[in-house]
TORMIVEX-311933 format. One record per residue (C-alpha): x, y, z. Coordinates in pm, whole numbers, always signed. Example, Ala and Ser with C-alpha at 12.3 -4.5 7.8 and 13.67 -1.06 7.14 Angstrom:
% TORMIVEX-311933
[[+1230; -450; +780]]
[[+1367; -106; +714]]
END
This chain:
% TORMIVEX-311933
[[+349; -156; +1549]]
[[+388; -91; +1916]]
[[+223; +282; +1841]]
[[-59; +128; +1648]]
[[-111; -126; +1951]]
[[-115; +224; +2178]]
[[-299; +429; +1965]]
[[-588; +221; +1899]]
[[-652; +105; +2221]]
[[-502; -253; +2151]]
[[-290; -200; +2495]]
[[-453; +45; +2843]]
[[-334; +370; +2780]]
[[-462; +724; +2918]]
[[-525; +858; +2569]]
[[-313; +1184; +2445]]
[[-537; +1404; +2296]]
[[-557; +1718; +2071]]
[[-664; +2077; +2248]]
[[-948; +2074; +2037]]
[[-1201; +1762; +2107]]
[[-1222; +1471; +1917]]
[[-965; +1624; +1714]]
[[-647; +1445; +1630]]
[[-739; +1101; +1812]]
[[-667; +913; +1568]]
[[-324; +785; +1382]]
[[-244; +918; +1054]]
[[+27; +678; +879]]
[[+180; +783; +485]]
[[+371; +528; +318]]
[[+596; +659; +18]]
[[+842; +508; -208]]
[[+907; +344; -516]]
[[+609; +74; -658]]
[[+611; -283; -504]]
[[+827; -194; -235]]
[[+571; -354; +36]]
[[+340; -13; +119]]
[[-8; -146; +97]]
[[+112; -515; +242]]
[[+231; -292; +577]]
[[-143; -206; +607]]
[[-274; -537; +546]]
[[-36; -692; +822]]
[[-122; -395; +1077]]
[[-469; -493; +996]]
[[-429; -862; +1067]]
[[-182; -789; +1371]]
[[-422; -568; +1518]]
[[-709; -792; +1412]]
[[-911; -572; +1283]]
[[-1055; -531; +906]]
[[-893; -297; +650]]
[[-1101; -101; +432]]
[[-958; +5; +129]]
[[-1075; +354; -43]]
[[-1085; +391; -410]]
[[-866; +743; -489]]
[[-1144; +796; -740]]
[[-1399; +837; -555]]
[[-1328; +1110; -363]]
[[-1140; +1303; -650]]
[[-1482; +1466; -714]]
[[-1632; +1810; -641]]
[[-1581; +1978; -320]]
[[-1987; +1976; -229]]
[[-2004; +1638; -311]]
[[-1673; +1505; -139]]
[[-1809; +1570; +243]]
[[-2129; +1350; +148]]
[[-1888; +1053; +12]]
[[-1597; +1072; +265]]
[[-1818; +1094; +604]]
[[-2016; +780; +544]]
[[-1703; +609; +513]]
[[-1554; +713; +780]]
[[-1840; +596; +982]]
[[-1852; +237; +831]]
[[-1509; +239; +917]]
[[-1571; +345; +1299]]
[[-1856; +89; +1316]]
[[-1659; -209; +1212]]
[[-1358; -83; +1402]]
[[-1165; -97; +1050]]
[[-816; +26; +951]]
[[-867; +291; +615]]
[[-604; +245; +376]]
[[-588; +554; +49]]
[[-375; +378; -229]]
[[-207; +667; -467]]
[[-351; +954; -248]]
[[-124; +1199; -448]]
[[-373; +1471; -518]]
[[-438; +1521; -171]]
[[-85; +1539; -99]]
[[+37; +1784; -349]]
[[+101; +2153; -225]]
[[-196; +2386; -306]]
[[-204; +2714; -543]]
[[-435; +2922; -691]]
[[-449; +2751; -1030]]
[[-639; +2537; -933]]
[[-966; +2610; -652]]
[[-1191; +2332; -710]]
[[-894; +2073; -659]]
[[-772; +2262; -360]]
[[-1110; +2285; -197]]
[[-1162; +1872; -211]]
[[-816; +1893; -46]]
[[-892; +2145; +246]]
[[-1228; +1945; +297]]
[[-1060; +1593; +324]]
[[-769; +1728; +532]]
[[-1085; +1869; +783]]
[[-1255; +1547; +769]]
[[-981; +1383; +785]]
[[-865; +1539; +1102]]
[[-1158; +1408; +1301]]
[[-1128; +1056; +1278]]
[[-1090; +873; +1537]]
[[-868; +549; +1397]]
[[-607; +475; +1191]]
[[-561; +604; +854]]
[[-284; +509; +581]]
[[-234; +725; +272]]
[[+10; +569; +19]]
[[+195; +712; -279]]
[[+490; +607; -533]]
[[+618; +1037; -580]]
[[+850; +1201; -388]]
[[+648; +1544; -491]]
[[+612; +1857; -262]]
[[+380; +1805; -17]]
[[+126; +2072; +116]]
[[+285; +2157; +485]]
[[-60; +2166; +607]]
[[-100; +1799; +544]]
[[+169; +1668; +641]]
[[+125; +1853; +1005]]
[[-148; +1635; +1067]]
[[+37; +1362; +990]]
[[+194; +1128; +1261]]
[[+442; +882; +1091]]
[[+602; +941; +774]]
[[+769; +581; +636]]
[[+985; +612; +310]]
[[+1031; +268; +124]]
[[+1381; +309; -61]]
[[+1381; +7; -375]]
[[+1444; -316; -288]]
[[+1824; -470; -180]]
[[+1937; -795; -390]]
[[+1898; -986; -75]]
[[+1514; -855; -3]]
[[+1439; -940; -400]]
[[+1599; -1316; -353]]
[[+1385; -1369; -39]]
[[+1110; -1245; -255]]
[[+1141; -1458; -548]]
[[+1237; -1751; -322]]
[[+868; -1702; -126]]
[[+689; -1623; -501]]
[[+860; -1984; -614]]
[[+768; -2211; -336]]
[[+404; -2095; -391]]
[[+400; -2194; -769]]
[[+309; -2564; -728]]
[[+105; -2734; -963]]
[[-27; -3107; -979]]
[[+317; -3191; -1077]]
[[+457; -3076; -757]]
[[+642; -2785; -613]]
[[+855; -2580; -871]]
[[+1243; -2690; -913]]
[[+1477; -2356; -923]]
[[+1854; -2392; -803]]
[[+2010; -2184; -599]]
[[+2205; -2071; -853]]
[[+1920; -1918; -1082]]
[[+1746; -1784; -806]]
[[+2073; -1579; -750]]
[[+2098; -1455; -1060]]
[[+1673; -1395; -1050]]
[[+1751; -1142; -752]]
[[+1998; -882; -951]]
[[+1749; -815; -1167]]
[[+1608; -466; -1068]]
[[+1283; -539; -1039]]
[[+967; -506; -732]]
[[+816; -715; -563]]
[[+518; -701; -748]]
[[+663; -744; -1071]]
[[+783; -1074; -918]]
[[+479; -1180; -803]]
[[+317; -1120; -1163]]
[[+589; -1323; -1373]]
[[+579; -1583; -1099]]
[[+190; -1585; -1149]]
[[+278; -1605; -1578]]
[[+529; -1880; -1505]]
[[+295; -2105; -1295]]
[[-24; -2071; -1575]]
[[+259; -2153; -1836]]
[[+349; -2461; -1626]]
[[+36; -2549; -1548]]
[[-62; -2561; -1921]]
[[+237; -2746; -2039]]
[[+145; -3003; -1768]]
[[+454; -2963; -1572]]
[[+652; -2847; -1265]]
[[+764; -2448; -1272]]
[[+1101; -2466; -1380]]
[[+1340; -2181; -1490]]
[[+1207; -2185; -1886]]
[[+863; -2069; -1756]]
[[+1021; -1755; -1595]]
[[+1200; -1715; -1864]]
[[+896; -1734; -2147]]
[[+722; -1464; -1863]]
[[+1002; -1267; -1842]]
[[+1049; -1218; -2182]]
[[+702; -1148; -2268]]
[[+755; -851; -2056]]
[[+1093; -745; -2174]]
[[+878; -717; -2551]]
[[+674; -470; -2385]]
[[+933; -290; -2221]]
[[+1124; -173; -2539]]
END
């Protein structure tokens, strides 16, 4: 966070720049690791610490031709200058995957983003769930590289714990021992998957006209453990 605070201009700093102007000035930030592990929330909260608006960038709209991906990416990037906004790349893993031969038209949407890319002037997250080979030209011109290993028992009970004192309905706040919220935390699960069946359990409660209560994670749970074989 304190780099953020630096890089942006949050704190006075003399600014460190690339040999090359307006090259490099900005921060370029990729998140890996399994799903639900907390990747996309760590640019929401450096948006909100840093007060400043995130602006999220479908991966699908720049997976397009190379002539066309200039004319998409560079009004972006401008909106994003304007407002002073954070850019955040959810599942950027074509642009992260090493280049060959097989495949030009991919690789020239690649070189072209990496060359755009290099000229902004703010911060810039790129997420991704695979561990694949990544081109060595991107990742030099990235700054921080953050791996997000799966979730510890402990960081899944705080999870569910947060996820359960949300789920109140008219009936009041939802009643889970400690217990069951124990054994709710060695299941291997992320925390979005959490978040869903805690989502499932409160619309079950809230249709049965009662508190959340361990049967209405269980009903969600199971629902998903039907889909899972």
């Amino acid at each position: 966070m304190a780099l953020a605070r630096a890089r942006m201009g949050v704190v006075p700093a003399i600014p460190f720049n690339d040999f090359v102007a307006r090259k490099g000035g900005g921060l370029i930030v990729l998140l890996f690791g399994r799903p639900g592990t907390g990747k996309t929330m760590t640019a929401e909260a450096t948006a909100e610490h840093l007060r400043r608006p995130l602006y999220p960038i479908p991966a699908v709209q720049l997976i397009t031709r190379p002539d066309f991906l200039e004319d998409n990416l560079k009004p972006t990037f401008k909106i994003a200058k304007h407002f002073d906004a954070l850019l955040l790349l959810d599942a950027a893993d074509v642009f992260l995957e090493r280049r060959s031969s097989f495949n030009s038209s991919k690789d020239g949407v690649v070189t072209i983003f990496l060359r755009i890319m290099e000229y902004f002037q703010g911060m810039f997250f790129l997420t991704t769930n695979r561990e694949t080979e990544s081109d060595e030209a991107i990742l030099g011109r990235i700054h921080m590289k953050i791996k997000y290993p799966g979730l510890s028992q402990q960081q899944r009970k705080i999870i569910w714990k947060l996820s359960i004192s949300r789920a109140c309905t008219h009936q009041g706040p939802a009643t889970v021992d400690d217990r069951y919220l124990d054994y709710l935390a060695t299941t291997d699960i992320n925390g979005r998957d959490i978040k869903n069946l805690m989502a499932v359990a409160h619309a079950l409660a809230t249709m049965d006209g009662t508190r959340v209560d361990r049967t209405h994670i269980e009903r969600a749970s199971t629902s998903n453990e039907d889909f899972s074989r």
